[in-house]
C-alpha positions as CSV (number, residue, x, y, z in Angstrom):
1,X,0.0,0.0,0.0
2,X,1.5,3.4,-1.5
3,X,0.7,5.5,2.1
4,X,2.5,8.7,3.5
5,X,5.2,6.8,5.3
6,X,5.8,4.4,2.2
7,X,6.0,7.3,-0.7
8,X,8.4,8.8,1.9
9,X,10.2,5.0,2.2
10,X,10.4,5.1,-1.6
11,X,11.0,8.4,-2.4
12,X,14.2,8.9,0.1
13,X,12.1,10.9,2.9
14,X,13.8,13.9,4.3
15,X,16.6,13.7,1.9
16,X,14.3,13.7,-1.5
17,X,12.3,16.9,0.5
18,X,15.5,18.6,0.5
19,X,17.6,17.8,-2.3
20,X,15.4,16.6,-4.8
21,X,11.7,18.1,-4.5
22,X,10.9,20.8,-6.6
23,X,15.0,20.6,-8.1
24,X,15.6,17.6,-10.4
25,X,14.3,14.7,-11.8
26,X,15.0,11.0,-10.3
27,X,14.3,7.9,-11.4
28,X,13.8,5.1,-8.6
29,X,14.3,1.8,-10.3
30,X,11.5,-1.0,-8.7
31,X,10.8,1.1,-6.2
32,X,6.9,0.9,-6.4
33,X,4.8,-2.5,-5.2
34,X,2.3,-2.1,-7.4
35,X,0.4,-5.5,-6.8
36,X,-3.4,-4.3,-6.4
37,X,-2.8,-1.0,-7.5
38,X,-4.0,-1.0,-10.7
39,X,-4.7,-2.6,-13.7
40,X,-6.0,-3.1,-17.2
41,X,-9.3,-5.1,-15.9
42,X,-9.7,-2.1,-13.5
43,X,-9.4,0.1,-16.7
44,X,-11.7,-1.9,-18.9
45,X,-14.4,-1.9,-16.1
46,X,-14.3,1.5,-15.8
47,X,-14.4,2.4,-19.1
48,X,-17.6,0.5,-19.6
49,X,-19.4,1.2,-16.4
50,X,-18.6,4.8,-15.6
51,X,-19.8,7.8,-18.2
52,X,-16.8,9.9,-18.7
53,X,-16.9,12.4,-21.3
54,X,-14.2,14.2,-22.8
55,X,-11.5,15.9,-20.9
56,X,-12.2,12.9,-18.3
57,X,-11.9,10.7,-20.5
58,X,-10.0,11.2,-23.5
59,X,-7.5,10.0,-26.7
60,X,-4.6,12.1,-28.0
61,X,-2.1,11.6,-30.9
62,X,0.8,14.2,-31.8
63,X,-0.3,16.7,-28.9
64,X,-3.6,16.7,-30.5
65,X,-7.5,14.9,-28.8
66,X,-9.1,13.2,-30.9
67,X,-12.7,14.0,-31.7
68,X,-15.2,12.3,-29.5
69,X,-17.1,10.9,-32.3
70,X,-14.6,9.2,-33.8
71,X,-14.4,6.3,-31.0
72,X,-17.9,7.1,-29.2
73,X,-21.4,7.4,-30.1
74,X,-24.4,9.8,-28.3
75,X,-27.0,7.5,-26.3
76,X,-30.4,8.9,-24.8
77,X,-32.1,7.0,-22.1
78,X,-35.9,7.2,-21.8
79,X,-35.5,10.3,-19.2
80,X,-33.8,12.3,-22.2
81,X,-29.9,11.5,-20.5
82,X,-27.5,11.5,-23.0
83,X,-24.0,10.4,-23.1
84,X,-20.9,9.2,-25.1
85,X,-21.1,5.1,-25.5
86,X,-17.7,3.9,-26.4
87,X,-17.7,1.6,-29.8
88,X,-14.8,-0.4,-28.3
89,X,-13.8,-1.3,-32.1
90,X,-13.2,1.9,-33.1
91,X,-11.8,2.9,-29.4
92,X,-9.2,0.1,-30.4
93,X,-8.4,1.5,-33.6
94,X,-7.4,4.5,-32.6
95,X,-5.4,3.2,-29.8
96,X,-3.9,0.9,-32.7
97,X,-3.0,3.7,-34.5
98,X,-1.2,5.4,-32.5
99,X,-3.5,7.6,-30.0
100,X,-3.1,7.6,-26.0
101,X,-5.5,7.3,-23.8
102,X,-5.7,9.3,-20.6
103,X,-8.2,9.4,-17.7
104,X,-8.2,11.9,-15.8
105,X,-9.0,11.7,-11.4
106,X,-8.8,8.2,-11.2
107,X,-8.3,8.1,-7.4
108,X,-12.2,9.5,-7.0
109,X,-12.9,6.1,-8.8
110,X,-10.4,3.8,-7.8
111,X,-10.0,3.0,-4.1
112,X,-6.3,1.6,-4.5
113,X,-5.6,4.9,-6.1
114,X,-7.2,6.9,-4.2
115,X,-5.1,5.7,-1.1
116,X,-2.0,6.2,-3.2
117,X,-2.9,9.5,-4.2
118,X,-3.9,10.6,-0.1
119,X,-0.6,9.1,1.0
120,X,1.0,11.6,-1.2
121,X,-0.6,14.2,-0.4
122,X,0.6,13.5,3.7
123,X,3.9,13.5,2.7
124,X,4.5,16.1,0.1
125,X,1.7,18.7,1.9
126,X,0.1,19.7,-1.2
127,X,-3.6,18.3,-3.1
128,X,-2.7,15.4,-5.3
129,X,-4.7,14.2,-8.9
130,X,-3.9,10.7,-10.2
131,X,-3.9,9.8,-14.3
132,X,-4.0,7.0,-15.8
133,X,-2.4,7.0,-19.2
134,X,-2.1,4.3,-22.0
135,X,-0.2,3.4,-25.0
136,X,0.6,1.4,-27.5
137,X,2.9,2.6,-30.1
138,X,6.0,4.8,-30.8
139,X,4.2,7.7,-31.6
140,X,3.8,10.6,-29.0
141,X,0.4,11.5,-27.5
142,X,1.0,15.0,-26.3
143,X,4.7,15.4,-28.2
144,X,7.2,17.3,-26.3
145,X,5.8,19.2,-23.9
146,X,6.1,20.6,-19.8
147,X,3.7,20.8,-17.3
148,X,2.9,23.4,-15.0
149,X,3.0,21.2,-11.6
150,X,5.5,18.4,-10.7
151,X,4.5,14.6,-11.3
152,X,5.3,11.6,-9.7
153,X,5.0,8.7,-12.2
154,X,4.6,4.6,-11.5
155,X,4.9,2.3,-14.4
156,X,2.0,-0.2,-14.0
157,X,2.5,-2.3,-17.2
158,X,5.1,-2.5,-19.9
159,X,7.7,0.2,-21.1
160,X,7.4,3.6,-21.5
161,X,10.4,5.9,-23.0
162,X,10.6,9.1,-21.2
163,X,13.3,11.6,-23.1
164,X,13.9,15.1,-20.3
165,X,15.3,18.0,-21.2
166,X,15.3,21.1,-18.4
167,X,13.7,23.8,-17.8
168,X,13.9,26.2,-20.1
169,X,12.0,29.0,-17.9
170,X,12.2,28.7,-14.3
171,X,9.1,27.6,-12.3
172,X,6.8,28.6,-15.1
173,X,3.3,28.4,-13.7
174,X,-0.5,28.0,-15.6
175,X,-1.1,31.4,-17.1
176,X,2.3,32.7,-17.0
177,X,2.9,35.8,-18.4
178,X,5.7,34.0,-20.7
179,X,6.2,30.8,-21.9
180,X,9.1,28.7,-21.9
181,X,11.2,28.5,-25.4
182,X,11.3,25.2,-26.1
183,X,14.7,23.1,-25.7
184,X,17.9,23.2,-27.9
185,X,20.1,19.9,-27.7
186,X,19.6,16.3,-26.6
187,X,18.0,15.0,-23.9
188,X,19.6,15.2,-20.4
189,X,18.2,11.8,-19.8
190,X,16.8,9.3,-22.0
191,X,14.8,6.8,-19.6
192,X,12.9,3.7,-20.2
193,X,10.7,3.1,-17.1
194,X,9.8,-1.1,-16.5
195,X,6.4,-2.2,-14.0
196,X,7.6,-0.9,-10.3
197,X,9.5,2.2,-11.7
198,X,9.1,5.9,-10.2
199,X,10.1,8.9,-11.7
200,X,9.9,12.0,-10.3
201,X,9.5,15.4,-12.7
202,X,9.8,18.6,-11.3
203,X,7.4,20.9,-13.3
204,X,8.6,23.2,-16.1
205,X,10.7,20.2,-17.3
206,X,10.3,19.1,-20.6
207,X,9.6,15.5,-21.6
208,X,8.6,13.7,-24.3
209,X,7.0,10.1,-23.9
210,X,6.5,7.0,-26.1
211,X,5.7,3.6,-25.7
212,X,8.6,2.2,-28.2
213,X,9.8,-0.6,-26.5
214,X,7.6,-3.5,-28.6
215,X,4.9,-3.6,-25.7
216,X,1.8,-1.7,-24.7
217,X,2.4,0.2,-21.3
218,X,0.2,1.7,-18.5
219,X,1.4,4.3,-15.7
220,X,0.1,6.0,-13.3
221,X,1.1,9.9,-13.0
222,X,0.2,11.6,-9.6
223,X,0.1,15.7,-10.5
224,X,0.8,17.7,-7.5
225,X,-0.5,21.1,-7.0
226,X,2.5,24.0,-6.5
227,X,2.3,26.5,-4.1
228,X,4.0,29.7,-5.1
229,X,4.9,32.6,-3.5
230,X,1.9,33.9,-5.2
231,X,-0.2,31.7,-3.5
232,X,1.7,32.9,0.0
233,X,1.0,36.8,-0.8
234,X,-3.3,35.6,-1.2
235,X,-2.8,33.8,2.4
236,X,-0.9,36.9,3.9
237,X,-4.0,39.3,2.0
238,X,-6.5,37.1,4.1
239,X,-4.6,37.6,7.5
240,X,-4.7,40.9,6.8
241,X,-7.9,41.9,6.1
242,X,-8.8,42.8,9.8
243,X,-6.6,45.6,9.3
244,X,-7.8,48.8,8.9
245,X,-5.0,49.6,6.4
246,X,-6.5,47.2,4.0
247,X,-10.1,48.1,5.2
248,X,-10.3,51.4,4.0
249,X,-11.4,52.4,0.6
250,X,-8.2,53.1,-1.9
251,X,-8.1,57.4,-2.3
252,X,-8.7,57.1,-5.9
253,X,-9.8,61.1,-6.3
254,X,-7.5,61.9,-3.4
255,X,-4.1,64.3,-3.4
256,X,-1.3,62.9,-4.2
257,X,-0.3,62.4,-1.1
258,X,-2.9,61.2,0.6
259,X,-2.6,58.2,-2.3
260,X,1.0,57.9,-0.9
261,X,0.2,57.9,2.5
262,X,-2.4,55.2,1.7
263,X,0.3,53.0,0.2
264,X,2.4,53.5,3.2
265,X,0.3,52.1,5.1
266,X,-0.6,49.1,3.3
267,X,3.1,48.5,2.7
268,X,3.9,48.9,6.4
269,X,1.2,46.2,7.3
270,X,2.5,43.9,4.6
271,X,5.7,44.0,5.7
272,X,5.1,43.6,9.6
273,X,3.7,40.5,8.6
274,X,6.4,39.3,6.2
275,X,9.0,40.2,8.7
276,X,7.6,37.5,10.8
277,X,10.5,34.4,10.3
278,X,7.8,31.9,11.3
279,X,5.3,32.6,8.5
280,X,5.7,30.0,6.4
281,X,5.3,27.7,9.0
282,X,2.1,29.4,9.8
283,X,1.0,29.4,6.0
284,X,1.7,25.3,6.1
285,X,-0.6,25.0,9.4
286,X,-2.9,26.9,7.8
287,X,-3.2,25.1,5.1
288,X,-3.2,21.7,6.2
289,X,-6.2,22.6,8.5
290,X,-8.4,24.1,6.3
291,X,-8.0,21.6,3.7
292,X,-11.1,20.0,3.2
293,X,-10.6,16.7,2.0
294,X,-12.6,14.3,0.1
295,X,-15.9,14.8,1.8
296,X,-18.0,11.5,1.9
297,X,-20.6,10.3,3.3
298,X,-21.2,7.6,6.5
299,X,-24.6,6.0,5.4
300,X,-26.6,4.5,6.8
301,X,-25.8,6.5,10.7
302,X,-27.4,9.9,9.3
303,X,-28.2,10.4,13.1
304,X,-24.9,9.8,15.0
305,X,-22.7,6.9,15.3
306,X,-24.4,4.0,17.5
307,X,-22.2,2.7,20.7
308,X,-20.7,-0.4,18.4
309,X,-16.8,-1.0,18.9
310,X,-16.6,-2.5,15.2
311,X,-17.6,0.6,13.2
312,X,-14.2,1.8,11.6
313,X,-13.9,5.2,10.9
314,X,-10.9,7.2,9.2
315,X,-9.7,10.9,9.0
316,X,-11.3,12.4,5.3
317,X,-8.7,15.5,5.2
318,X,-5.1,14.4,4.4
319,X,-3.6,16.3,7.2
320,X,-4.7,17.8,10.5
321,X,-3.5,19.1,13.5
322,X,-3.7,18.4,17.1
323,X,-2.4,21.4,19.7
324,X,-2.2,20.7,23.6
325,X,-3.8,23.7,25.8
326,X,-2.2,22.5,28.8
327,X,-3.6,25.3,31.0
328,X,-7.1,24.6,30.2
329,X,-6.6,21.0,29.8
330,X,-7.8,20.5,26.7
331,X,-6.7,19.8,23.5
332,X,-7.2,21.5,19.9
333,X,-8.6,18.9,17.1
334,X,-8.2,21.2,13.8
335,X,-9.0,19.7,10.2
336,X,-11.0,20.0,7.2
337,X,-11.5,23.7,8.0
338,X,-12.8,23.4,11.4
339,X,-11.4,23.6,15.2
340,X,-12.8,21.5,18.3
341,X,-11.6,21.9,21.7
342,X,-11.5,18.2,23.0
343,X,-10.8,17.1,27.1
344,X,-7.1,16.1,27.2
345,X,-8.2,12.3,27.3
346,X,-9.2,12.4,24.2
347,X,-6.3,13.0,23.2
348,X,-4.9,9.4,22.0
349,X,-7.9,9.1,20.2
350,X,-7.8,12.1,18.2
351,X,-3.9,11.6,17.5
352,X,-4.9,7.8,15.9
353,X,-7.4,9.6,13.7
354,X,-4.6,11.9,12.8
355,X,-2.5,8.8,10.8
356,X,-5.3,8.6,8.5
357,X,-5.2,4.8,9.2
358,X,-8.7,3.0,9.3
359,X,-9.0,2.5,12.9
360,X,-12.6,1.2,14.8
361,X,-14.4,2.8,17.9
362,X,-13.5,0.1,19.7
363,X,-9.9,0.6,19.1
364,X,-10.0,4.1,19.8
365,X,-11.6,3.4,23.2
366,X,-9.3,1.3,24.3
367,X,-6.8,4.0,23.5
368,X,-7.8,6.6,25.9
369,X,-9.9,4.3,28.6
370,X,-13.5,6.4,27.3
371,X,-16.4,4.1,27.2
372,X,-17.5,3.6,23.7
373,X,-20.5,5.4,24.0
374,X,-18.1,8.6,24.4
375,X,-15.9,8.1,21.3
376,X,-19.0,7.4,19.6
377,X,-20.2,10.4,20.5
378,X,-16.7,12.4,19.6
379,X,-16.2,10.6,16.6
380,X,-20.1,12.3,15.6
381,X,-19.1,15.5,16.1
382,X,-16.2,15.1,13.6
383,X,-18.0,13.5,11.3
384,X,-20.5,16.1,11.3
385,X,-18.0,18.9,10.9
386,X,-16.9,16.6,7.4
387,X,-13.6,15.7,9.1
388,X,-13.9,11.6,9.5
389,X,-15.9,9.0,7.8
390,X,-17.5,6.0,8.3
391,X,-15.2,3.3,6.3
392,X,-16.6,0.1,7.8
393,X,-20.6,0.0,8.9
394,X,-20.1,-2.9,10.8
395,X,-23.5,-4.2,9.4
């Protein structure tokens, strides 16, 4: 199972954090496990059972997608529904011919995945979206090409060439105001990833990607969302919008130097606030606690949890935090967006909910001495504030 601690196993841990992420490529030979990830029966059957229209869903060939109709037909049910049926004859004739096939979010689809992808996201602190792409011959789906967000890759099934070449502008982003030239020489590394492969792209690298080894090939690319220091100035505008600096209407008709003295009082808030060396840090927590997860439902308890120590439950947002008030004694539960003040013997409870590890109320009981009743009753609140889920009904 691809969780945070084993990305961080397989990865290198602290030492890809620091000299890798967000720096260079690396290629980890068999570093992935990917029995019951995922597979071409798991593509087939979603293909044929799920309706995924075009981007979700879609075929490329020589950076170009390939019209819907030519692999699909239109389909009305009797309530007037209507979507894209794939004709899997002509579906394998474009694929024969050359096309890729991508689907796009895989993990909201795919529960192997979709553990993968929430693994990631604990380690590397950002939102993670998992594609599945798939190909068959030598010629390029998207041709060469860089993406605005890095990319952790895992070869499923087959070969798949993967030719780099660096960045050409540095962290460009989605809707720069430039865009990169494209590169001049050969490759800086010319890599053919085998089942159990991981490579790791930082984005604004460019790559092109075949399948030219004589077999077809399936991977698995996990996209992770940057955070820029654009994103960091948005956070420090929200912290400061208390502040009567920022409150007060810009002196657009104004004197001159009442426009100036407006400035200087925005810039002086803006930089009290930069000038703090913890910031980032209080960005990250920020972040991570307001994060609101992947929301999901615990049916059939739409009226609290009942007092049974088998139902398992499980953290929905990827990260969390958990903050001792030792005066008060009592202790800070913040995720998905939301804060609790707990009694300090809850404690070991809320920290096992903080692994993200399927854990039951009997379990978590047993962990801090509460009667299961209580934890039931804790564990409702959470769930209620969109934090934890039900995972096991225990019916």
């Amino acid at each position: 199972m691809l969780d945070a601690a084993s990305w961080a196993g397989r990865l290198g841990g602290d030492t890809f954090l620091a000299q890798t992420y967000h720096r260079s490529y690396a290629h980890f030979p068999g570093a992935a496990d990917t029995a019951g990830l995922f597979s071409w029966d798991d593509l087939n059957l979603i293909i044929a059972t799920q309706r995924l229209e075009p981007p979700r869903l879609r075929l490329s060939v020589d950076g170009e997608m390939i019209p819907l109709h030519r692999y699909a037909i239109p389909t009305t049910n009797r309530r007037a529904v209507t979507w894209s049926r794939i004709q899997p004859s002509d579906f394998h004739a474009q694929l024969r011919d050359g096309a890729s096939l991508v689907l796009d979010a895989v993990e909201k689809i795919h529960p192997a995945v979709g553990a993968a992808a929430e693994g990631l996201e604990r380690f590397l602190g950002t939102s993670v979206q998992a594609n599945v792409y798939a190909s068959w011959t030598e010629r390029e789906g998207f041709g060469r090409h860089w993406d605005d967000h890095d990319v952790v890759v895992v070869q499923l099934h087959g070969s798949k060439r993967w030719r780099l070449w660096g960045m050409t502008r540095e962290a460009p982003t989605f809707r720069d105001v430039e865009s990169p030239e494209e590169p001049e020489g050969d490759p800086v590394a010319d890599l053919v990833l085998s089942p159990g492969d991981v490579l790791y792209l930082p984005r604004g690298w460019w790559h092109s990607v075949t399948a030219d080894q004589g077999t077809e090939s399936l991977h698995l690319t996990f996209g992770m969302v940057p955070h820029t220091g654009a994103d960091l100035m948005l956070w420090v505008v929200d912290q400061l919008r208390a502040s009567l600096a920022l409150r007060r209407d810009i002196p657009r008709f104004g004197s001159l130097a009442e426009q100036s003295d407006f400035t200087d009082a925005v810039r002086r808030e803006v930089a009290d606030i930069m000038a703090d060396p913890r910031l980032v840090e209080r960005w990250a927590e920020s972040i991570d606690t307001t994060d609101l997860g992947h929301a999901i439902p615990s049916l059939p308890y739409v009226d609290g949890l009942p007092t049974r120590r088998e139902i398992t439950v499980k953290l929905t947002a990827p990260r969390g935090r958990l903050t001792a008030n030792r005066e008060q004694g009592t202790v800070t539960f913040s995720a998905a967006g939301t804060a609790w003040d707990f009694a300090e013997s809850a404690a070991p409870a809320l920290g096992t909910l903080l692994t993200n590890q399927p854990t039951t109320l009997g379990e978590l009981a047993d962990s801090t001495g509460l009667e299961v009743k209580e934890v039931a009753e804790l564990v409702s609140v959470l769930i209620d504030g969109h934090a934890v889920v039900v995972v096991g009904t225990a019916l």
